[in-house]
N, C-alpha and C positions, 0 to 999 in steps of 0.2 A: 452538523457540518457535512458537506459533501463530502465524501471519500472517496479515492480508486487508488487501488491497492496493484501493482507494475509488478511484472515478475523480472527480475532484473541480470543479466549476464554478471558471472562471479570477476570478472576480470576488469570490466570497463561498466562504473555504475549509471547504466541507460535505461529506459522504459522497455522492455520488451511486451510481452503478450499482457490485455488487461484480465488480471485475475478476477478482481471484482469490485462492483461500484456501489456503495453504499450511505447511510445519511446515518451519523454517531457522532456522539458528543463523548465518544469514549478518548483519551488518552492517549493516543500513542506514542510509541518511544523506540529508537534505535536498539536492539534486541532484541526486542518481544520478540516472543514464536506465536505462530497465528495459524491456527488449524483450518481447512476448507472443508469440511462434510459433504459439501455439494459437488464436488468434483467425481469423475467420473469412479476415481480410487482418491482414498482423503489423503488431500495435499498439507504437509505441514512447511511453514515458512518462516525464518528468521528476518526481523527487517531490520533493513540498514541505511534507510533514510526516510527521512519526514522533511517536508516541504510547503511551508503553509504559504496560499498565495492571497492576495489579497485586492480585488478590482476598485477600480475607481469610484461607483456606485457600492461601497460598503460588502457587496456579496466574498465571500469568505469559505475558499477550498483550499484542501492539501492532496497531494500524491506522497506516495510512501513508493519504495525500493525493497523490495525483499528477495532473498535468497531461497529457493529451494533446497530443504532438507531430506 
């Protein structure tokens, strides 16, 4: 499933800057912590929403909301 993963403002839960866009059939869930390796210094991030959308033609993404740690 498509993924992109928002880094989100602690106050007001918005999209901010895209962390990262990815294709997983992994799980996710409101708390996981989710480590970035690839960032310039590894980024670790709590998330605190999941979002699954779902289009007319069957195609199936979620956005997630995570906090920096």
């Amino acid at each position: 499933m498509k993924t992109e993963i928002y880094e989100s403002d602690p106050f007001s839960p918005r999209k901010g800057r895209l962390i990262a866009s990815i294709n997983s059939e992994y799980r996710f869930e409101k708390g996981d912590e989710v480590f970035f390796d690839d960032e310039p210094s590894r980024l670790k991030v709590r998330l605190i929403s999941v979002q699954v959308h779902i289009k007319g033609d069957g195609d199936v993404y979620r956005d997630i909301l995570a906090l920096k740690l």
